[in-house]
C-alpha positions as a Markdown table, in Angstrom:
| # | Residue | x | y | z |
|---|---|---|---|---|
| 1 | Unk | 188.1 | -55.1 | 122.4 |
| 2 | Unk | 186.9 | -51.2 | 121.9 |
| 3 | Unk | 184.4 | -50.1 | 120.0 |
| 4 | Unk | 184.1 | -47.3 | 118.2 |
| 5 | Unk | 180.4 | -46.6 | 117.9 |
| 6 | Unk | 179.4 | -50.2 | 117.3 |
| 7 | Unk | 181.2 | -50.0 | 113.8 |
| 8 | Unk | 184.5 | -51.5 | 114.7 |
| 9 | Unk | 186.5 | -53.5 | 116.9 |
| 10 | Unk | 190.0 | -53.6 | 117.0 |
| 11 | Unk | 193.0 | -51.0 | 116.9 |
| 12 | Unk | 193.3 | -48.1 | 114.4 |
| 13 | Unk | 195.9 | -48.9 | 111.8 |
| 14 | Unk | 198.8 | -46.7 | 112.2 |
| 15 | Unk | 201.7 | -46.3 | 109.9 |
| 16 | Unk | 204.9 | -48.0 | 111.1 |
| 17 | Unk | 208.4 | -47.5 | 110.6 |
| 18 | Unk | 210.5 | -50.4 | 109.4 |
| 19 | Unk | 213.6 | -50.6 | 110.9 |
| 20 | Unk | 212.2 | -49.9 | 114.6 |
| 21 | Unk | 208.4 | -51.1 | 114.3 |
| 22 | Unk | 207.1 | -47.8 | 115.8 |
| 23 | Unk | 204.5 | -45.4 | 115.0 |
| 24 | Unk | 205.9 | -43.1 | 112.5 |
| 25 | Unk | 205.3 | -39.0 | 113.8 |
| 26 | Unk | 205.7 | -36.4 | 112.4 |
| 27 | Unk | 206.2 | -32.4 | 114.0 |
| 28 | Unk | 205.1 | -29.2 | 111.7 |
| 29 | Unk | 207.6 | -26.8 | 112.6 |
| 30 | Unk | 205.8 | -24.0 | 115.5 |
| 31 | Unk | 202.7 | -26.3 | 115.4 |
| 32 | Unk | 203.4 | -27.7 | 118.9 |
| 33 | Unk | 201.6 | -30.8 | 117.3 |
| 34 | Unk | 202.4 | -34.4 | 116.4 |
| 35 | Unk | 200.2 | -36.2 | 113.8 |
| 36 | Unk | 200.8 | -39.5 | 112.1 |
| 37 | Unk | 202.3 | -40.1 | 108.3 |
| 38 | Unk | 200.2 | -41.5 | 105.9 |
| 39 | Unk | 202.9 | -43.0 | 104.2 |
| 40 | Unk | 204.5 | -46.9 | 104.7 |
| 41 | Unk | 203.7 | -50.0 | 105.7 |
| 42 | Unk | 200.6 | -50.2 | 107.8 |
| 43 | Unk | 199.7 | -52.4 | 110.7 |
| 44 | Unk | 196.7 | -55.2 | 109.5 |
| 45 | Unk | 194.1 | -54.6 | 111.8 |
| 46 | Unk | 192.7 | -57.2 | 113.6 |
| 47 | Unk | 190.2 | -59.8 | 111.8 |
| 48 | Unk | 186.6 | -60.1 | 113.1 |
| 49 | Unk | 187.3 | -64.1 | 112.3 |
| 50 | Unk | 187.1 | -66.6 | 114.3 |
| 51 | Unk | 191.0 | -67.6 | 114.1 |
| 52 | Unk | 191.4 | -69.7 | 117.1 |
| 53 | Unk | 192.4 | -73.4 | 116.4 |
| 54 | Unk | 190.3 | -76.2 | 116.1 |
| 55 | Unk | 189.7 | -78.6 | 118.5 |
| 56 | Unk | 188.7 | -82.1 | 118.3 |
| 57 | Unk | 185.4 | -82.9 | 120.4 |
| 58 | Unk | 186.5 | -86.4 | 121.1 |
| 59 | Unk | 189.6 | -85.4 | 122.5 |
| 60 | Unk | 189.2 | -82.6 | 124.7 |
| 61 | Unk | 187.8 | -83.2 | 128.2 |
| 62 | Unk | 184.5 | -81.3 | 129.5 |
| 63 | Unk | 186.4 | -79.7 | 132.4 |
| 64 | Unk | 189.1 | -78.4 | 129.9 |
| 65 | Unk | 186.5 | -76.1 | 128.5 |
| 66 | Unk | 186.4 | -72.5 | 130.3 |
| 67 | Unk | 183.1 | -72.1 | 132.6 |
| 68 | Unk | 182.8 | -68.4 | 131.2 |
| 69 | Unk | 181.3 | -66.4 | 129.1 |
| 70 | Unk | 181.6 | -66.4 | 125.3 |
| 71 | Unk | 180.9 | -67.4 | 121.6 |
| 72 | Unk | 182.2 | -70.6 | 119.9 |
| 73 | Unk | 181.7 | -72.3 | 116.4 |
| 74 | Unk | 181.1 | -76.2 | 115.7 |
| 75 | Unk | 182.2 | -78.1 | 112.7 |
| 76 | Unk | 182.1 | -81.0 | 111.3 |
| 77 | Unk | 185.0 | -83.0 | 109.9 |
| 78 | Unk | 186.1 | -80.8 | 106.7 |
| 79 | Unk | 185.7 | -78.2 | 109.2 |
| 80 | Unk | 182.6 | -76.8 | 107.6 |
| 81 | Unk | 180.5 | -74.7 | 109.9 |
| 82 | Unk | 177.3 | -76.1 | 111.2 |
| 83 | Unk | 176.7 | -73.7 | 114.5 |
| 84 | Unk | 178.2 | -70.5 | 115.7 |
| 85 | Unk | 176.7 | -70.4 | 119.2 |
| 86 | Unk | 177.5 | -68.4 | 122.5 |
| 87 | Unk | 177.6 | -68.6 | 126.3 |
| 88 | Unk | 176.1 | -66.1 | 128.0 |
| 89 | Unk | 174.8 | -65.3 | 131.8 |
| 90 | Unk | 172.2 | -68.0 | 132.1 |
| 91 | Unk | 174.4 | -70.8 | 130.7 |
| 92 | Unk | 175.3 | -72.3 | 134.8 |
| 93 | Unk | 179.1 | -73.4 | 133.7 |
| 94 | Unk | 179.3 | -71.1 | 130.7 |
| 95 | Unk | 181.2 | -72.4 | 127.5 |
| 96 | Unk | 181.6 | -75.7 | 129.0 |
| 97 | Unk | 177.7 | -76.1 | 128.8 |
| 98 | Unk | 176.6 | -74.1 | 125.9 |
| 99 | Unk | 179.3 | -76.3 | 124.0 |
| 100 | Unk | 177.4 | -79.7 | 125.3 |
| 101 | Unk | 174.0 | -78.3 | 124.8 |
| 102 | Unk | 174.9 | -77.5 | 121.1 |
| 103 | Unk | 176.7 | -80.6 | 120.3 |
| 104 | Unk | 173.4 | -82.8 | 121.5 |
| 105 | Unk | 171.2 | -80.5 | 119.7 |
| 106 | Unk | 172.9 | -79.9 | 116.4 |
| 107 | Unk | 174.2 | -83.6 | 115.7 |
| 108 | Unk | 171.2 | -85.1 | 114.3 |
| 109 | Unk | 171.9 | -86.4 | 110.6 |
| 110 | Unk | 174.9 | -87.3 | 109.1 |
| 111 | Unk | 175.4 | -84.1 | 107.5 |
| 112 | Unk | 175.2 | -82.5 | 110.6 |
| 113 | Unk | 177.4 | -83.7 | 112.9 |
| 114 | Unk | 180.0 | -81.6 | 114.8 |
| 115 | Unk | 183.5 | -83.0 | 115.1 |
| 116 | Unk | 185.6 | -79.8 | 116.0 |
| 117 | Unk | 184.9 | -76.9 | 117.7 |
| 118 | Unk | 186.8 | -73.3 | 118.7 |
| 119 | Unk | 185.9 | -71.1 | 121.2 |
| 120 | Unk | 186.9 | -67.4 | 122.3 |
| 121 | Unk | 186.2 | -65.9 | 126.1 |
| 122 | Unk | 184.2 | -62.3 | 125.7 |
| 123 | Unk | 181.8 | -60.6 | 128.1 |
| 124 | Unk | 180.9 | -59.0 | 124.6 |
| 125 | Unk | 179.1 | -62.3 | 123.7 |
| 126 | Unk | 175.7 | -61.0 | 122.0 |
| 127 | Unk | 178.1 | -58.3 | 119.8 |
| 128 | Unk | 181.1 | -61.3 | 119.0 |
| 129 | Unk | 178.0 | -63.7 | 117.9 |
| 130 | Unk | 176.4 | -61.2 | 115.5 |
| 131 | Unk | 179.9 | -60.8 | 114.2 |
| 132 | Unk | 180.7 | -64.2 | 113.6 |
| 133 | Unk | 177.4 | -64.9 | 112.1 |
| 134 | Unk | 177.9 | -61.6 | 109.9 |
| 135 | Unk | 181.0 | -63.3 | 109.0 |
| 136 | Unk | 179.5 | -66.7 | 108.0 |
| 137 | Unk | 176.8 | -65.2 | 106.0 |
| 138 | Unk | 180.0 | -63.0 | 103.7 |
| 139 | Unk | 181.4 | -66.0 | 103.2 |
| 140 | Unk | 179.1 | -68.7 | 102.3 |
| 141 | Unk | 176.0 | -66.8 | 101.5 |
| 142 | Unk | 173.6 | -67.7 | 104.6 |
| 143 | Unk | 173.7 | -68.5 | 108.4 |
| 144 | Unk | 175.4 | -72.0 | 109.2 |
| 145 | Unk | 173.4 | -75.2 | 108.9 |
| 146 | Unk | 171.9 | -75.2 | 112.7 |
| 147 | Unk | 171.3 | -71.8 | 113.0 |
| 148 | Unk | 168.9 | -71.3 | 110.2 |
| 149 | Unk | 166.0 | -71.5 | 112.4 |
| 150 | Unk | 165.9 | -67.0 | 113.0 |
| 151 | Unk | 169.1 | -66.7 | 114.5 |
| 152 | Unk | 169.7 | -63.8 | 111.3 |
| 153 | Unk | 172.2 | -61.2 | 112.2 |
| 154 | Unk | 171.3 | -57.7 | 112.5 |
| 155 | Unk | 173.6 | -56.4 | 110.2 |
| 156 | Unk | 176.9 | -57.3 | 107.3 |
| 157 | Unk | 180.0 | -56.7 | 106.9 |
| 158 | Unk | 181.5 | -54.3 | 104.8 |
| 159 | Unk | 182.5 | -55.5 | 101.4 |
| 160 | Unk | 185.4 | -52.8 | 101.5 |
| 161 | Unk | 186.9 | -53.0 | 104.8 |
| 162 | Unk | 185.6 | -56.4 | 106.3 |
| 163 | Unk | 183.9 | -54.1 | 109.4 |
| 164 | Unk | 180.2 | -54.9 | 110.7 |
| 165 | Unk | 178.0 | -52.3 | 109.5 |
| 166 | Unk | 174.3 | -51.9 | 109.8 |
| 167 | Unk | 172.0 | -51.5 | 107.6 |
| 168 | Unk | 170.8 | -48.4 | 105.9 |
| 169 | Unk | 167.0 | -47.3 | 106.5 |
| 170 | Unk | 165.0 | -47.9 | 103.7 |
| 171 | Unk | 165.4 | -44.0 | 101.9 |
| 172 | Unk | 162.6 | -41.2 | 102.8 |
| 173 | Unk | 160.0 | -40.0 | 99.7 |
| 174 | Unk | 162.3 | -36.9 | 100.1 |
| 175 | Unk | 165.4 | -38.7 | 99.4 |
| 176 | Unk | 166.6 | -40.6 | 96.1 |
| 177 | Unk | 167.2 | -44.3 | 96.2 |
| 178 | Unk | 171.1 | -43.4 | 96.3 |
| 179 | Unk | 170.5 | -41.7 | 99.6 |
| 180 | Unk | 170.9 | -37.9 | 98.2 |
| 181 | Unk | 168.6 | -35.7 | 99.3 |
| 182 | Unk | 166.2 | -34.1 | 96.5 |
| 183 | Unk | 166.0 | -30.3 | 95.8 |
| 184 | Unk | 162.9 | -28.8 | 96.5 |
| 185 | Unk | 161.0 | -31.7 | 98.3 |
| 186 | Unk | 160.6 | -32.9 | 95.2 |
């Protein structure tokens, strides 16, 4: 997935015609250029979510699980979750032992024990987990369960458009609390 400045990932929505499904363009005459309508249906972008399937932990085999790098999320049986965790470089067979590692370590208590999990593959493993946690704090209000011992993301999504954004600096003496810049030092 792209980035555009750290801000989002995922494609641009573009206006679509629809009876063909294509990008809709339009030609000013003698411009010699092409730019989009603004006008129509538009393609959804794609979701920061975790929307992969569940799987159940008792059914799937170790080996099934990829040896590579990436994020994954564990639930329990309502399919609340408990732990969005990831596979990085040091993990020696990748999802398949960050998964293990996380199930032993998270189901302690009752509350607290993972049933299902999901998974995605990305080399962009730090960046995917900092989404999915933004993602899990919008939602519910705070980190999952098991990750509540620092693992706070760096930043939130955007209320508006659902995109990770980070947070503003706290304002200057030379600036109001809305970010505007005062006249005269003032």
């Amino acid at each position: 997935m792209g980035s555009r400045g750290g801000a989002w990932s995922g494609p641009v929505p573009v206006p679509v015609a629809a009876s063909t499904g294509r990008p809709r363009a339009t030609n000013k005459e003698g411009s010699g250029r092409v730019r989009l309508r603004l006008d129509g249906p538009w393609e959804v972008p794609v979701s920061v979510r975790l929307t992969k399937p569940w799987l159940d932990l008792q059914a799937v085999e170790p080996e099934a699980i990829p040896a590579q790098l990436g994020v994954f999320e564990l639930a329990d049986a309502d399919g609340e979750v408990l732990y969005v965790g990831y596979a990085g470089g040091r993990e020696p067979f990748g999802l398949r032992s960050a998964v293990a590692t996380a199930v032993e370590a998270v189901g302690g208590g009752a509350d607290t024990t993972p049933a299902r999990f999901r998974y995605e593959l990305t080399h962009g493993y730090l960046s995917r987990w900092e989404e999915l946690l933004m993602v899990h704090v919008h939602d519910s209000g705070s980190v999952p369960i098991a990750n509540q011992d620092g693992d706070e993301p760096r930043g939130r999504l955007n209320p508006a458009t659902g995109a990770p954004s980070r947070p503003r600096a706290e304002p200057t003496p030379s600036e109001n609390p809305d970010g505007r810049r005062n006249k005269g030092g003032m």
